[in-house]
N, C-alpha and C positions, 0 to 999 in steps of 0.2 A: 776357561771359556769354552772349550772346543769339548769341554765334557758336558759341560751344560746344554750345548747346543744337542750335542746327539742325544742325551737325554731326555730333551725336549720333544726332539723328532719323533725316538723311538715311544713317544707315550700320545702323540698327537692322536690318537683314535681314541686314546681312553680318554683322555681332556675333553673329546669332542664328545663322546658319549654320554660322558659325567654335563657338560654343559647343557647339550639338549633337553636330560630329566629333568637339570633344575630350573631350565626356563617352562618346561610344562606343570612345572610343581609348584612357581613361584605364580599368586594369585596375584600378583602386580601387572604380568603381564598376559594380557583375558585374550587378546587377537590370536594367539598361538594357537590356543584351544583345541581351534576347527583343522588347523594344520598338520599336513604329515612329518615324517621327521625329516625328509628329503628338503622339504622347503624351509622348517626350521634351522637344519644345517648350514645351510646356503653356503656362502664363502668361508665359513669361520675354519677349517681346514687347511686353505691356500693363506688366510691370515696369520695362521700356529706357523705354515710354514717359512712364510713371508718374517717371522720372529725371529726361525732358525737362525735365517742368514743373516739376521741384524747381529745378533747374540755373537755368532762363529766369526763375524769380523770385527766386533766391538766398535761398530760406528752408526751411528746413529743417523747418517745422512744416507744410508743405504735402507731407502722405507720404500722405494718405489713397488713393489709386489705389497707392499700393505697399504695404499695408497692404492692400486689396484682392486683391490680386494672390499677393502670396504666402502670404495663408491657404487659395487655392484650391488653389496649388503643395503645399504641407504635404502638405493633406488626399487631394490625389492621391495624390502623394508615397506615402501610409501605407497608402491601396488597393494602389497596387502594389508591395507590398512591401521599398520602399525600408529600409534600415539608418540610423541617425541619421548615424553616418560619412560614410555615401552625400551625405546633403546637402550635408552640410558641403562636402565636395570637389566640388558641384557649384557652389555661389557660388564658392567660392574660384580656381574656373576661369570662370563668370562675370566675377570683379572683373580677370583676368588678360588674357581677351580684349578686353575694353574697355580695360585700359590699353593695350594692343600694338595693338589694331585705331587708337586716338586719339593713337598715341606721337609719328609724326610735327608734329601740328596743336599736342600737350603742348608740344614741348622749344621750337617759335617764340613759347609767349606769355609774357608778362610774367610774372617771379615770385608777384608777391599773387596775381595772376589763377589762375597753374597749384596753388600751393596751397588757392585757394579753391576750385576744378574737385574736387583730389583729395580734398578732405577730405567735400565733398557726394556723388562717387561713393564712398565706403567709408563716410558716414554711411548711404547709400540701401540700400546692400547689407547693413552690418549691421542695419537697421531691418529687409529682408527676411528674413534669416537669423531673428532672433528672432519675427517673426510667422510664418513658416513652422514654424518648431517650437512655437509654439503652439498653428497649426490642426495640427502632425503628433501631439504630444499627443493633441490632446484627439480626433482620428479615434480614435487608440490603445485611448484610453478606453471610449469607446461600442464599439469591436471586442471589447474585452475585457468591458464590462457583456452584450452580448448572449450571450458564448459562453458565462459566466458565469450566465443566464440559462435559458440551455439546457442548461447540466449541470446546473441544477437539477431542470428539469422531467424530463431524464432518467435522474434520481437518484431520484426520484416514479415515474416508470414502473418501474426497476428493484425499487426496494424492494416496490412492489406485485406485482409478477413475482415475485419470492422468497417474498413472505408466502402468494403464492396455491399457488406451489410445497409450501413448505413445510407449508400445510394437508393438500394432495394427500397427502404424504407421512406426514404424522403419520395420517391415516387409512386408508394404506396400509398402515401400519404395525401398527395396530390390528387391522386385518383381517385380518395375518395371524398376529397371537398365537393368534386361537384357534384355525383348526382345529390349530396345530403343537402349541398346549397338549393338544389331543385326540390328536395323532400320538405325542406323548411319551406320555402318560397310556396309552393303549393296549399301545405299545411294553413301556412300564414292568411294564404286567401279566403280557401275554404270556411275558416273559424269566420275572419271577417263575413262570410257571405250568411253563414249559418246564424250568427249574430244577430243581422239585421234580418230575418227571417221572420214573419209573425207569429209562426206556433214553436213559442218558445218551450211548450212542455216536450211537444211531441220529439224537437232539437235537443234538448237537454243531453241526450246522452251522446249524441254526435259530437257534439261542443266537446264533452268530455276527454272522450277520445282523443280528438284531435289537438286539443290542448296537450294533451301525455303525447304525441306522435311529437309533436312544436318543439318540448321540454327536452325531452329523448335528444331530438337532433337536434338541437344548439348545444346541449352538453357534450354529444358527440363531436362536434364539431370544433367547440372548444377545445375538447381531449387532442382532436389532431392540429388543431393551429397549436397549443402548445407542444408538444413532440415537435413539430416541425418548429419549432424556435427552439428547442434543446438539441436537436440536430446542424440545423445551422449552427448554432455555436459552437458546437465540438467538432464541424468541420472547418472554423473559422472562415463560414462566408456569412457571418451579418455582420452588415458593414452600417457606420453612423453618418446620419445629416446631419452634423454639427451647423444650429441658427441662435439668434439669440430668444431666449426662452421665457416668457412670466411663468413662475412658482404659481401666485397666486390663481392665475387662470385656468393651467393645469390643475390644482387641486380642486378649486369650486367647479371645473367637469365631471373629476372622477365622484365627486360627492352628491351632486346632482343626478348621475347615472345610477348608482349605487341606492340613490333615496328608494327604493320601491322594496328592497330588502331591509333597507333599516326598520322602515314603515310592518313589514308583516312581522319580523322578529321583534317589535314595538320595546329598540333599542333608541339610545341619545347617542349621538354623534356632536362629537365637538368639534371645530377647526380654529388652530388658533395661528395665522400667517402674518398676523402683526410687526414680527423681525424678519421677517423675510424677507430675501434681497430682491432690489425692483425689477433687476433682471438677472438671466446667467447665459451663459453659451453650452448649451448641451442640445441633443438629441431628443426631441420634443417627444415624440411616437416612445420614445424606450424610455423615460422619465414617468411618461401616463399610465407606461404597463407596470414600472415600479409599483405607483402609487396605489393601480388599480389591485393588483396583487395581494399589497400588504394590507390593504382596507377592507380587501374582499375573504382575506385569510382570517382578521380581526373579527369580521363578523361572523363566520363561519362558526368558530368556534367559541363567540362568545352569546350566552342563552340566556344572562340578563345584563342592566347593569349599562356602561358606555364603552364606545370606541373613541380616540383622542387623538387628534392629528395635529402636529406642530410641524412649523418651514420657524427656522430662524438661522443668521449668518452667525458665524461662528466667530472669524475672524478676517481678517483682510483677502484672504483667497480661499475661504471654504464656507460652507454653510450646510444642515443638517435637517435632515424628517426624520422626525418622531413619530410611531404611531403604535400607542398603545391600548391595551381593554384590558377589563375584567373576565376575561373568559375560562376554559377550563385549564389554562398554562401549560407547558414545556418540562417534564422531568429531565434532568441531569442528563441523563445514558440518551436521550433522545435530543439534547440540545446539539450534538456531535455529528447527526442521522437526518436531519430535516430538511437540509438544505441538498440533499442526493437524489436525483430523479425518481420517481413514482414509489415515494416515500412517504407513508403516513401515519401523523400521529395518531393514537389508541391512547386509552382510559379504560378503568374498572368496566363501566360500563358500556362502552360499545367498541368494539373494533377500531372501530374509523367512519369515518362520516360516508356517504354513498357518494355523494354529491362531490365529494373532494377526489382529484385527479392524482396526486400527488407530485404534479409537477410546478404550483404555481412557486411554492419557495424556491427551487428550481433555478426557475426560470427569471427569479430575483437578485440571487447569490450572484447568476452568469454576468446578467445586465450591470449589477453594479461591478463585477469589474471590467466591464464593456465603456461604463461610462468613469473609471478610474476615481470609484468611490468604495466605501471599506463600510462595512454592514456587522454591528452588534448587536446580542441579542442577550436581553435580561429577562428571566423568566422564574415563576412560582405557580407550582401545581395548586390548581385550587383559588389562586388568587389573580392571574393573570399575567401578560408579559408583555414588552416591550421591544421591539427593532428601532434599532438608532441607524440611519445611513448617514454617511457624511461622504459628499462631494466637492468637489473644486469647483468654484464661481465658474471657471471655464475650461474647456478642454480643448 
């Protein structure tokens, strides 16, 4: 044994030599590549020696210098972003140079002797291999607690960057309902005055105008009452007037409002609330904007043909709107996309409509889980599509 071991000793540079070429030769392990041979080496020297003293005392319980040694290895190891693979094939080309650099001095000793030799180098190697991947773990770990640590903290910066944003914005927002409330208000007069004016040729172009100036700002306006109801909601301040509610009368509102656009797009509008339940307990004002949304998105993009409104109970505590058309319909990749704030659907032919905001689905998707209802959507390019809400009788 004690020849074995000085033998060892006296070759641990060559082992180590030999070992370094063949971890830069061996295309298994690619992280090395960029590395010098100093960092390549790392402990595997204090490990050859850490062997010695196992070997020279024949005990196997004397590992603490290899135990040592390769929790330094690991921990390197998992700085430079070694692969677990990667180690693996660097002992196992360790355990290969040490038999081939020792093959000769092996095959002349005694049987017991050459067995006892290989079973202490493949114990010493495997003892390294598992403390190495313990100190490569547990690097892993603490690499991972810190980044992990840092997506928090700048998940705290972001969220406060948004909330600050989105103050910015909701009082931007505010700021500019009024004077546009004033700009419509005015508009609205004028047109009236113009109206009733007798030289209606000479007026014609006025009227014109003015009607574009009217259009203009109620769309705008529109634009920012909805942002400002996508903002309240993501900062959860709309809060519900839970009353007891008619289906019925809410939808013959929103259908009666709506009539002057079904009229110029000289579309049919059906409503069929005949299973409708006689009442429900919701949020009367957020039940209208549903409605008004999904009827006013139906006609939007439907250019001939009908739109088709259904209220019917479902069962003992739920009931459903249907509202569907024949319009240009929903592709697949964009059934995923619609319901995302100032998102619009496009066709071969046009982009996207002028007139659409891209917030009213929006502002649909939020509402229905404001009022603790769940929103499907069936849809066919070309043939038209269909939103199913279903709700709870009460909330």
């Amino acid at each position: 044994m004690n020849d074995f071991s000085q033998l060892l000793s006296d070759k641990i540079n060559v082992i180590t030599d030999n070992w370094v070429t063949a971890v830069r030769q061996d295309r298994q392990i690619e992280s090395a590549d960029n590395l010098s041979r100093t960092a390549i080496q790392d402990h595997i020297p204090l490990l050859l020696e850490a062997m010695v003293t196992v070997i020279f005392r024949s005990q196997e319980s004397e590992i603490q210098p290899i135990l040592e040694a390769s929790w330094e290895h690991g921990g390197l190891r998992a700085t430079q972003g070694f692969d677990p693979t990667e180690i693996v094939r660097e002992y196992c080309l360790l355990r290969q140079v040490i038999f081939s650099t020792l093959e000769t001095e092996l095959l002349q000793a005694k049987p017991i002797e050459l067995f006892r030799v290989l079973r202490l180098i493949d114990a010493t190697v495997d003892e390294a291999i598992s403390q190495c991947f313990k100190s490569y773990v547990h690097e892993r770990l603490r690499e991972l607690e810190q980044l992990h640590s840092q997506l928090q903290l700048n998940n705290q910066e972001l969220t406060r960057l948004v909330r600050a944003n989105q103050d910015k914005f909701s009082h931007l927002a505010h700021e500019l309902k009024n004077p546009l409330t004033s700009i419509i208000g005015y508009s609205d007069l004028f047109l009236r005055q113009e109206r009733k004016s007798s030289q209606v040729k000479d007026n014609f172009t006025n009227i014109e105008h003015i009607e574009r100036v009217l259009r203009n700002g109620r769309h705008l306006l529109h634009l920012v009452n909805d942002a400002l109801d996508v903002s309240r909601y993501q900062e959860g301040k709309m809060k519900l007037q839970v009353a007891p509610t008619s289906v019925r009368f809410l939808v013959n509102s929103v259908v009666e409002m709506l009539e002057p656009s079904v009229r110029e797009k000289q579309l049919e509008i059906i409503v069929d609330c005949d299973r409708a339940p006689d009442e429900i307990r919701t949020d009367s004002l957020r039940l209208q904007q549903i409605i008004t949304n999904l009827v006013s998105n139906a006609l939007r993009y439907t250019h001939q043909g009908k739109v088709k409104l259904i209220c019917e109970r479902q069962d003992s505590d739920k009931w459903a709107l249907i509202v569907s058309d024949t319009g240009i319909g929903i592709s697949a990749e964009n059934k995923e996309l619609i319901f995302n704030p100032y998102y619009r659907v496009s066709n071969e032919e046009k982009a996207y409509l002028p007139e659409s905001t891209g917030l009213g689905l929006a502002i649909v998707d939020q509402l229905v889980q404001l009022l603790k209802g769940k929103i499907e959507l069936v849809s066919q390019v070309g043939v038209g599509s269909t939103f199913t809400v279903t709700f709870p009788l009460a909330i």
